[in-house]
Z-matrix of the N, CA and C atoms (Angstrom, degrees):
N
C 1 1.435
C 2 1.528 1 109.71
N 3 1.317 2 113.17 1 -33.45
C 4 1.493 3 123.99 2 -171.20
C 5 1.400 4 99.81 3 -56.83
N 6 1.747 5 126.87 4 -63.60
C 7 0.757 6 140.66 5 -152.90
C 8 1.897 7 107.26 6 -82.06
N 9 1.300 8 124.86 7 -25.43
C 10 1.012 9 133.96 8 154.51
C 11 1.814 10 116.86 9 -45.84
N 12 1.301 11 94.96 10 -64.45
C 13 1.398 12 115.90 11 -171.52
C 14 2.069 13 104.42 12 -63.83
N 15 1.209 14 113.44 13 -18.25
C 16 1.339 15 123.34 14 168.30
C 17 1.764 16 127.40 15 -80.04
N 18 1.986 17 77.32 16 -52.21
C 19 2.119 18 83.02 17 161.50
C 20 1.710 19 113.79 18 -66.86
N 21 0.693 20 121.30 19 -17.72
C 22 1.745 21 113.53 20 164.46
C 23 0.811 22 130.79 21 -79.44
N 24 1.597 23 118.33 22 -33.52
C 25 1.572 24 137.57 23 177.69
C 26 1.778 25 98.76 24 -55.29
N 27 1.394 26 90.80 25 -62.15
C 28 1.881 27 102.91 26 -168.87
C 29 1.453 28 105.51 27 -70.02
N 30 1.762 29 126.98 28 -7.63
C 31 1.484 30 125.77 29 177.10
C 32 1.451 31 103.72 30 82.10
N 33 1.503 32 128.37 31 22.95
C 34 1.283 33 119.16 32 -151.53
C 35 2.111 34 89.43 33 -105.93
N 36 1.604 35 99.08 34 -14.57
C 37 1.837 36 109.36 35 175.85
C 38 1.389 37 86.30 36 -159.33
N 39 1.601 38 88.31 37 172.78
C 40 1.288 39 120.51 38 167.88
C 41 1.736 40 146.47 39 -154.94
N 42 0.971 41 135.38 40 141.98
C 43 1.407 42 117.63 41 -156.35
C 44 1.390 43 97.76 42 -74.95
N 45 2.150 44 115.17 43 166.12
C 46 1.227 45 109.57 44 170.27
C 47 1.500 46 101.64 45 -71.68
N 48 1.878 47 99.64 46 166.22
C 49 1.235 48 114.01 47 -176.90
C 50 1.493 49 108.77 48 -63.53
N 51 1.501 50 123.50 49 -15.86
C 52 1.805 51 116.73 50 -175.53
C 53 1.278 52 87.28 51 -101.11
N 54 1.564 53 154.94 52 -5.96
C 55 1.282 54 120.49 53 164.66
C 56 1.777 55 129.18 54 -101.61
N 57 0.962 56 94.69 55 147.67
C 58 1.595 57 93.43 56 -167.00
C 59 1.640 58 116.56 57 -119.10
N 60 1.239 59 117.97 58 134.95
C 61 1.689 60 137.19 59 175.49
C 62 1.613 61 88.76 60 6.25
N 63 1.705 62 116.79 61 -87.43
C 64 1.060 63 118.50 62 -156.97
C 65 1.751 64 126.61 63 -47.40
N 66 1.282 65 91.80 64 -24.50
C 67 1.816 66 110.14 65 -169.56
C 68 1.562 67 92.58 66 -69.16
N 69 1.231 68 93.01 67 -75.40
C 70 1.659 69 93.83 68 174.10
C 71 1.383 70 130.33 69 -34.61
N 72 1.383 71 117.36 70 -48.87
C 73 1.368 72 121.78 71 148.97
C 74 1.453 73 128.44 72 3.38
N 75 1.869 74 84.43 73 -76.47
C 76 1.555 75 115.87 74 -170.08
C 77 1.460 76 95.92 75 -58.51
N 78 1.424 77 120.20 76 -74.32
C 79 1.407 78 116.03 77 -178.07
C 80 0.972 79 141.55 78 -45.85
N 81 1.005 80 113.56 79 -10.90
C 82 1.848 81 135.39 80 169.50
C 83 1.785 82 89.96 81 -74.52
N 84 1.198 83 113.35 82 -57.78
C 85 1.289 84 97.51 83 -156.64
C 86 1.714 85 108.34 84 -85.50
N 87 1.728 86 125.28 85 -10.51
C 88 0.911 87 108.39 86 152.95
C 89 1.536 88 139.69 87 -41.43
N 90 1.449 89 100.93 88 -66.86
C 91 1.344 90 128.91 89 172.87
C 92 1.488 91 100.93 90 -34.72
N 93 1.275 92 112.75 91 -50.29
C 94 1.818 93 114.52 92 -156.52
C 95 1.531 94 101.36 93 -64.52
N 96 1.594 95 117.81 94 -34.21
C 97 1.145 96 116.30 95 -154.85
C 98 2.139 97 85.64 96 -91.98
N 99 0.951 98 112.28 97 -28.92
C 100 1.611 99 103.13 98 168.93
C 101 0.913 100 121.25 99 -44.84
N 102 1.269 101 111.96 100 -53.90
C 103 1.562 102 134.16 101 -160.35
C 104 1.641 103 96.68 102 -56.02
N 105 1.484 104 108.55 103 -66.06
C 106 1.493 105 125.50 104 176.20
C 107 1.256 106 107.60 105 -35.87
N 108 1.367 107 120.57 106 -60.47
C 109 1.749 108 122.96 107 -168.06
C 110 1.187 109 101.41 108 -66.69
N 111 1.419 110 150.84 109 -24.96
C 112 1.315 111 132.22 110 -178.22
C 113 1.244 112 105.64 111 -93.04
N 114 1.065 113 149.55 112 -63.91
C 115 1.597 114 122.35 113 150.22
C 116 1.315 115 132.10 114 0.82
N 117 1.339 116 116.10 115 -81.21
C 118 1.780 117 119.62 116 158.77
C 119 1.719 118 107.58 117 -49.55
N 120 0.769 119 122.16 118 -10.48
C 121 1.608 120 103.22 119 170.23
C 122 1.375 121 106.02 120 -100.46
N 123 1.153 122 121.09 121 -51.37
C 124 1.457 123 124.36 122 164.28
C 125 2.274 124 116.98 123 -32.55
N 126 1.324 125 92.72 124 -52.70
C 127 1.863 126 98.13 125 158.83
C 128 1.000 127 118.18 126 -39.70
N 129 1.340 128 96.36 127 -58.79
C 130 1.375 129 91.51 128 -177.24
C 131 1.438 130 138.93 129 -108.82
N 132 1.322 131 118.06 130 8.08
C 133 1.506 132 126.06 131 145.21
C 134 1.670 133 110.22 132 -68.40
N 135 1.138 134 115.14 133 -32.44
C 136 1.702 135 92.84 134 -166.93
C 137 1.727 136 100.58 135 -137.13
N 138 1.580 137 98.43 136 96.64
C 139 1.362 138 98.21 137 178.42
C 140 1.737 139 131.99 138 -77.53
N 141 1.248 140 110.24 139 9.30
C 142 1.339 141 121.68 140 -166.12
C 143 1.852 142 91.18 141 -81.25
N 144 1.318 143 129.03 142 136.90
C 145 1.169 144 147.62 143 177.78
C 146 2.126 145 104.28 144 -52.20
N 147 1.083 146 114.07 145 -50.28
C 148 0.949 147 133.07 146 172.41
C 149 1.554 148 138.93 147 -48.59
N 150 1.210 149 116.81 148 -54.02
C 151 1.665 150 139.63 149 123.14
C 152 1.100 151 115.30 150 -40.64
N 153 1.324 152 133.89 151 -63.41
C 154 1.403 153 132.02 152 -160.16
C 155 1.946 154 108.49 153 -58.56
N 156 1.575 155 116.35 154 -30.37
C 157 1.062 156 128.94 155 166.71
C 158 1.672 157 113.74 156 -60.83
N 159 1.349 158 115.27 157 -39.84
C 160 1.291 159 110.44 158 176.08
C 161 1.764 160 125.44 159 -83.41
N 162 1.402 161 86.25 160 -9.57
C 163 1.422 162 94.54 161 176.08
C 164 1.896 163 116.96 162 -76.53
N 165 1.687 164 106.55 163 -27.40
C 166 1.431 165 136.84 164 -162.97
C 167 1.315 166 91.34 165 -83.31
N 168 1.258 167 135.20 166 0.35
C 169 1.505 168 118.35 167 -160.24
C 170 1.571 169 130.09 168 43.60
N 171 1.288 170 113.27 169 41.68
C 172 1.794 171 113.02 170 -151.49
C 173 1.628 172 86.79 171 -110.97
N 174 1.177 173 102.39 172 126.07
C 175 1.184 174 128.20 173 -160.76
C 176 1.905 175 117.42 174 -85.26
């Protein structure tokens, strides 16, 4: 969001005209909490140390 909220500042993007600061907001923080739950589900579907790295995206 930070970085969103910066490309607009500098004119470099911009949001559509029907969405607004707060909406976006929300969706930021949907997503965030997605992001989180598939991880924790990933823990805990595959407890082998080994997997669990591929599940983390760890590069």
């Amino acid at each position: 969001m930070l970085f969103t909220y910066l490309g607009s500042l500098l004119k470099i993007c911009k949001l559509p005209s029907d969405i607004t600061w707060m909406q976006y907001y929300g969706l930021s923080l949907v997503t965030g909490i997605g992001f989180t739950m598939s991880l924790f589900i990933g823990s805990l579907a595959f407890t082998d140390p080994e997997y669990q790295t591929s599940v983390r995206l760890v590069f």
